[in-house]
C-alpha positions as CSV (number, residue, x, y, z in Angstrom):
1,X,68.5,-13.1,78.9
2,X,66.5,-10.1,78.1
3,X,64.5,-10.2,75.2
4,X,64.5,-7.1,72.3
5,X,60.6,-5.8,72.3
6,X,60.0,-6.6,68.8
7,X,60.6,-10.2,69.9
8,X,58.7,-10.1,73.5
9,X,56.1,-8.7,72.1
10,X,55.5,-10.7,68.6
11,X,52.4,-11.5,68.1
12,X,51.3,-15.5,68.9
13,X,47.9,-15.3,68.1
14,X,45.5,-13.5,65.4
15,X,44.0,-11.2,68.3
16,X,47.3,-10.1,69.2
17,X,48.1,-9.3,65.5
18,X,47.7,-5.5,65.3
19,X,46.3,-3.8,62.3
20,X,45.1,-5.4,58.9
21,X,41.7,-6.2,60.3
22,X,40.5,-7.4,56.9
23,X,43.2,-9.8,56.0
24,X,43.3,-11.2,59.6
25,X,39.7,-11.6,59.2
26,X,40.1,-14.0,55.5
27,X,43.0,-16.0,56.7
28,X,40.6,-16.9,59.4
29,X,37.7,-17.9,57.5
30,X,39.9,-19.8,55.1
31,X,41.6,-21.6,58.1
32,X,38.4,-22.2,60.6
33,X,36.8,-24.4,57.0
34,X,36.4,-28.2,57.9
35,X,37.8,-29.2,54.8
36,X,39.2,-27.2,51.1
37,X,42.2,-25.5,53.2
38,X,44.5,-24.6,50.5
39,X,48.2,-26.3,50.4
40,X,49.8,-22.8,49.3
41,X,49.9,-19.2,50.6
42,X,51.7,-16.3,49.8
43,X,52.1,-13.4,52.1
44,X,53.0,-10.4,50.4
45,X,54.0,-6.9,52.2
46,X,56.7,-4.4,53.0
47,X,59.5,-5.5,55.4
48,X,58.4,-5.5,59.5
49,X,55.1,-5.3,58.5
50,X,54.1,-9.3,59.9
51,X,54.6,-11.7,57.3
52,X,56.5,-14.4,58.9
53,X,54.4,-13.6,62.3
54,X,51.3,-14.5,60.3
55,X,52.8,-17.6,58.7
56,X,53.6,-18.8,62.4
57,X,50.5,-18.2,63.2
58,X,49.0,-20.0,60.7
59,X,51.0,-23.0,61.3
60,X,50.0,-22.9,64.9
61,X,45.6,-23.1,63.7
62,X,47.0,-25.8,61.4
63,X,48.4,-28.1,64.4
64,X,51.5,-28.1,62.8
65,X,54.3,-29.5,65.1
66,X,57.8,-27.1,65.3
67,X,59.5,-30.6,64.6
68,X,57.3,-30.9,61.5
69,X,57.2,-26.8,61.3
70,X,60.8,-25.9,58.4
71,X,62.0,-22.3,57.6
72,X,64.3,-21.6,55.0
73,X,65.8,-17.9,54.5
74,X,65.6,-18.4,50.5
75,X,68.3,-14.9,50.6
76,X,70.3,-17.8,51.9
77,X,69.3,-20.9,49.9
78,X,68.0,-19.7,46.6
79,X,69.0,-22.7,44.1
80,X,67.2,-25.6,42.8
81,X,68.7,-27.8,45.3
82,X,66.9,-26.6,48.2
83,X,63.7,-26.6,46.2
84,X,64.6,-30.6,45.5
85,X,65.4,-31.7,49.4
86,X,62.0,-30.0,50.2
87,X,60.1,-32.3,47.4
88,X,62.3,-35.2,49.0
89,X,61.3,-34.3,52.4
90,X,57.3,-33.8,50.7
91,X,57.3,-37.4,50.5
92,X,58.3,-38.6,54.2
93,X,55.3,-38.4,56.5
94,X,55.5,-35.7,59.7
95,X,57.6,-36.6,62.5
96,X,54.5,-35.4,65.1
97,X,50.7,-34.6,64.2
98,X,49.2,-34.8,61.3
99,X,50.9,-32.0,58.6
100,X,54.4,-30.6,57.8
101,X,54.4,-26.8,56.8
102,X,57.2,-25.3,54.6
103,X,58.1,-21.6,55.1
104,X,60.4,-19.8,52.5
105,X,61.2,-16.3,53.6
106,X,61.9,-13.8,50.4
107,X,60.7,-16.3,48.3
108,X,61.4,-13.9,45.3
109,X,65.0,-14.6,45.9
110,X,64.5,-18.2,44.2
111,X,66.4,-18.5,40.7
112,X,64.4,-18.8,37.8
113,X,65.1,-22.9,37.8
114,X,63.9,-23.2,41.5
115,X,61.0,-21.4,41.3
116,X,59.7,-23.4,38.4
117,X,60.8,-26.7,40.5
118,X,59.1,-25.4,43.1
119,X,55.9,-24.6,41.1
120,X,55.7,-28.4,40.6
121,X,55.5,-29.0,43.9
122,X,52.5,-26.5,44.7
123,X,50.8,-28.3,41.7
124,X,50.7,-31.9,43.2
125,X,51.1,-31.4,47.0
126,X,50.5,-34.1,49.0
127,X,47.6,-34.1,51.4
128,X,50.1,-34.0,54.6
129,X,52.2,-30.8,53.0
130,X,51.7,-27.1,53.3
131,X,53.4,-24.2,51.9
132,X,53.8,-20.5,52.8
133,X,55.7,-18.3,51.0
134,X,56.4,-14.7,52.2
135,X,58.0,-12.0,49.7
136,X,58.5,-8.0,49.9
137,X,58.9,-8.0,45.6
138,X,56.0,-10.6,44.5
139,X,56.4,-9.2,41.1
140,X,59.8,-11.3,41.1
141,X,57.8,-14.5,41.3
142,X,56.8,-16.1,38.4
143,X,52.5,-15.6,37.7
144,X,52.1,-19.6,37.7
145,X,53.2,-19.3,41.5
146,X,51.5,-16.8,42.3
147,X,48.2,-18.4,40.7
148,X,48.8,-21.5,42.8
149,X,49.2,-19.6,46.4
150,X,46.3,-17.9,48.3
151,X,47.5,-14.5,48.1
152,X,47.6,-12.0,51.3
153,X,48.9,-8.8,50.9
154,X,50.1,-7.1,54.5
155,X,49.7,-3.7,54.7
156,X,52.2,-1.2,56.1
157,X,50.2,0.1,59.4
158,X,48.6,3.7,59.7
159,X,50.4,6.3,62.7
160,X,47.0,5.1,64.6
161,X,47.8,1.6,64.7
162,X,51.8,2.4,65.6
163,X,51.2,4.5,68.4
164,X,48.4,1.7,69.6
165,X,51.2,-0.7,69.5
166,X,53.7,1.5,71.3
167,X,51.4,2.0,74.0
168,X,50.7,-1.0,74.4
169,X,54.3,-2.0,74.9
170,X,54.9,1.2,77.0
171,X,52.0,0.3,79.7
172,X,52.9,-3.4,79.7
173,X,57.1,-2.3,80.3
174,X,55.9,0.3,82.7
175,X,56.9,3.2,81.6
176,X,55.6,6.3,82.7
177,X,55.7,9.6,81.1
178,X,57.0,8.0,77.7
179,X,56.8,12.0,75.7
180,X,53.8,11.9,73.3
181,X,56.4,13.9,71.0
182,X,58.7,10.8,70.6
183,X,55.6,7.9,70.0
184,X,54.7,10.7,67.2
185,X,58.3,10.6,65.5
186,X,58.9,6.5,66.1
187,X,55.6,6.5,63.9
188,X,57.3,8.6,61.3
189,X,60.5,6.7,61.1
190,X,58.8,3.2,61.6
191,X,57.2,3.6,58.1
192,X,54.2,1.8,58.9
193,X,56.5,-1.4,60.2
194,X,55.5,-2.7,63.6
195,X,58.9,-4.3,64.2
196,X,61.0,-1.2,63.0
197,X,58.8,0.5,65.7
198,X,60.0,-1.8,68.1
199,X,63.2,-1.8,67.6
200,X,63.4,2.1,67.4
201,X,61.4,2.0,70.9
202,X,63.9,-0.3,72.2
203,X,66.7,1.6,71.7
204,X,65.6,4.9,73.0
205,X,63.4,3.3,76.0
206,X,65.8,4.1,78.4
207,X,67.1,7.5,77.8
208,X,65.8,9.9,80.3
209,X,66.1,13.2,79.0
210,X,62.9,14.2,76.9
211,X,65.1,16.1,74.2
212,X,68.0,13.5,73.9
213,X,65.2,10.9,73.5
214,X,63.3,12.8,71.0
215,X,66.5,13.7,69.0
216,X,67.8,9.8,68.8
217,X,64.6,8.6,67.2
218,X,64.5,11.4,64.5
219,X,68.0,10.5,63.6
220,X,66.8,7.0,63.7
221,X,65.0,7.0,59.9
222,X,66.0,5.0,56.4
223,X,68.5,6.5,54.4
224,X,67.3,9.6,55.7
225,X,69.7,11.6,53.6
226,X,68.9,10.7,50.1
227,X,65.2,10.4,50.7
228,X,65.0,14.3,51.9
229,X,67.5,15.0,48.7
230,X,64.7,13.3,46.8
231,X,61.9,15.2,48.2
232,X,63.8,18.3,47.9
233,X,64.5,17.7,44.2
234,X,60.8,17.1,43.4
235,X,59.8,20.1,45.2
236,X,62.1,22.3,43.2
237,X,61.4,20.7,40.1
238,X,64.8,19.8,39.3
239,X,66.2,18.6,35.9
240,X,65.7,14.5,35.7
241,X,69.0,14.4,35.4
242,X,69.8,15.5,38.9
243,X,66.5,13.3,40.2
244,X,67.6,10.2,38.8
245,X,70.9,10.7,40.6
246,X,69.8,11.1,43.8
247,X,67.2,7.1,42.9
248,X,70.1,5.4,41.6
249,X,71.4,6.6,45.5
250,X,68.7,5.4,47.4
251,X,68.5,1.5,48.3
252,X,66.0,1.0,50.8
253,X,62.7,-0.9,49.5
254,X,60.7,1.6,46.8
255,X,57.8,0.8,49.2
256,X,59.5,2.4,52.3
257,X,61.2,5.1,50.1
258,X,57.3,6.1,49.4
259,X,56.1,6.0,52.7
260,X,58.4,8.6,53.4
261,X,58.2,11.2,50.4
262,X,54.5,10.7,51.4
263,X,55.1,11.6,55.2
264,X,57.5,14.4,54.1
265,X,55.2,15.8,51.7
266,X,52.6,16.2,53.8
267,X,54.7,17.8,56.7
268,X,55.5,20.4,53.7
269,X,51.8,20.6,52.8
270,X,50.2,21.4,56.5
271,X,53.4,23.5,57.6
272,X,53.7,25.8,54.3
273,X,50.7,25.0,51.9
274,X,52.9,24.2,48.9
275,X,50.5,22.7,46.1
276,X,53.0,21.0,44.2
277,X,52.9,18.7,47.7
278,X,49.8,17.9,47.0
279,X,50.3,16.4,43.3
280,X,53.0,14.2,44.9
281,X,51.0,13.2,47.5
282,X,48.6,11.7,44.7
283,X,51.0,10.7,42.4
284,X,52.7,8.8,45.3
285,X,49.1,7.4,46.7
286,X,49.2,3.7,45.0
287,X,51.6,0.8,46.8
288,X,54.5,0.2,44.5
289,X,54.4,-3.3,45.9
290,X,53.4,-5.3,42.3
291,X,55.8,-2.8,40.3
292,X,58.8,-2.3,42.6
293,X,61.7,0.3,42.2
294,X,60.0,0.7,38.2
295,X,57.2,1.8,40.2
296,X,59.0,4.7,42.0
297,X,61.0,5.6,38.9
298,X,57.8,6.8,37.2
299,X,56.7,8.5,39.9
300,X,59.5,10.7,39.9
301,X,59.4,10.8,36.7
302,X,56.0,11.9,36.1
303,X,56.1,14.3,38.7
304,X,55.9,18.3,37.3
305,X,59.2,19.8,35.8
């Protein structure tokens, strides 16, 4: 069975990890201690952008067996009952090797109850138990977890770090004559996400005409729609009336959302020189990943009318 590219090529190790050089680097030095390893960590970052690969990774420098080695979707099993099998489970030893590791995937999805369950357990874990918690909305966690974890936050990548990646997987699949044109517009519609450039690569790999090629992966872009509606609104200073309409539209992650006003404003800046580009540029610089969509409400908000 043929494997998707974003699979084939995850990374299994930190070398292989592309990008995020300096949080690479501290997981590293935290994990490579002889003893003081911390029992918690929370990966923070946009969607695609590595989490779950890094907490794999760590549980591989851990020597943490895939029998003893449990990940829980928490979209899928958010209540207090799943936080109270885990602190069951806490107290069997590992089936192989020394540790157990617990992964909860969009750990902000936990109810209120759960979360302050599972803050007990981060508070007295035993010496044989690890957790790792991955979230794209940390805010959503309560600050008592948050305290507990050693925090990582996973960067969306730069277009340099993309189109390394895409090479990469071009040269390994042996594809020749991949057009520079299309690697430059899979890095505009990944939104920094090495697994949505995958997966856009992936689909478009084997389409031999240059122009179809080019055309599938500019269609291929978030909500593309309502975010150019937004941009457009902005740039014509409309009413907030008509701006706020066009947010309560728009459901991807406020993260993503300003990755792209950020890569269409700057298109409009170098193409036409509009200034006003330039003050959403900065008023869109910071992450919106500790304030979520209330982050990207102000921006809009505060943006000139």
């Amino acid at each position: 069975m043929v494997q998707p590219l974003h699979l084939k090529y995850r990374p299994s190790n930190f070398d292989e990890f592309v990008g995020n050089k300096g949080v690479i680097s501290s997981i590293k030095s935290v994990l490579e201690r002889k003893d003081g390893i911390p029992h918690s960590f929370l990966f923070t970052g946009p969607s695609g952008c590595g989490k779950t690969t890094l907490a794999r990774i760590t549980k591989e420098h851990l020597n943490c067996s895939d029998m003893d080695f449990q990940e829980l979707n928490v979209a899928n099993v958010r209540g207090i009952d799943t936080i109270r099998e885990i602190g069951q489970s806490c107290g069997y030893s590992p089936h192989e090797g020394p540790i157990k590791i617990f992964l909860l995937d969009e750990a902000q999805k936990l109810t209120s109850d759960a979360q302050n369950a599972l803050l007990k357990l981060l508070e007295d874990t035993p010496n044989h138990v690890y957790f790792i918690l991955c979230t794209t909305d940390p805010e959503k966690l309560i600050k008592t977890i948050k305290t507990r974890c050693h925090t990582y936050q996973v960067q969306s990548l730069l277009d340099r770090d993309i189109k390394e990646l895409l090479n990469k997987v071009l040269k390994k699949e042996e594809v020749k004559g991949f057009p520079e044109k299309a690697i430059d517009e899979i890095c505009k519609a990944s939104l920094g996400s090495p697994r949505q450039a995958l997966v856009i690569l992936d689909s478009v790999i084997d389409i031999a005409d240059d122009d179809e090629l080019i055309a599938s992966v500019i269609n291929y872009s978030i909500d593309e729609k309502s975010v150019i509606d937004l941009c457009k609104a902005l740039l014509e200073k409309q009413k907030w009336s008509v701006v706020s309409k066009v947010l309560k539209g728009i459901n991807d992650e406020p993260e993503k959302v300003r990755y792209a006003v950020l890569g269409y404003m700057d298109s409009v800046l170098l193409n036409d020189g509009n200034p006003l580009a330039a003050v959403i540029i900065e008023l869109f610089w910071e992450s919106f990943m500790y304030v979520g969509k209330a982050g990207l409400t102000h921006c809009c908000y505060t943006c000139p009318r």
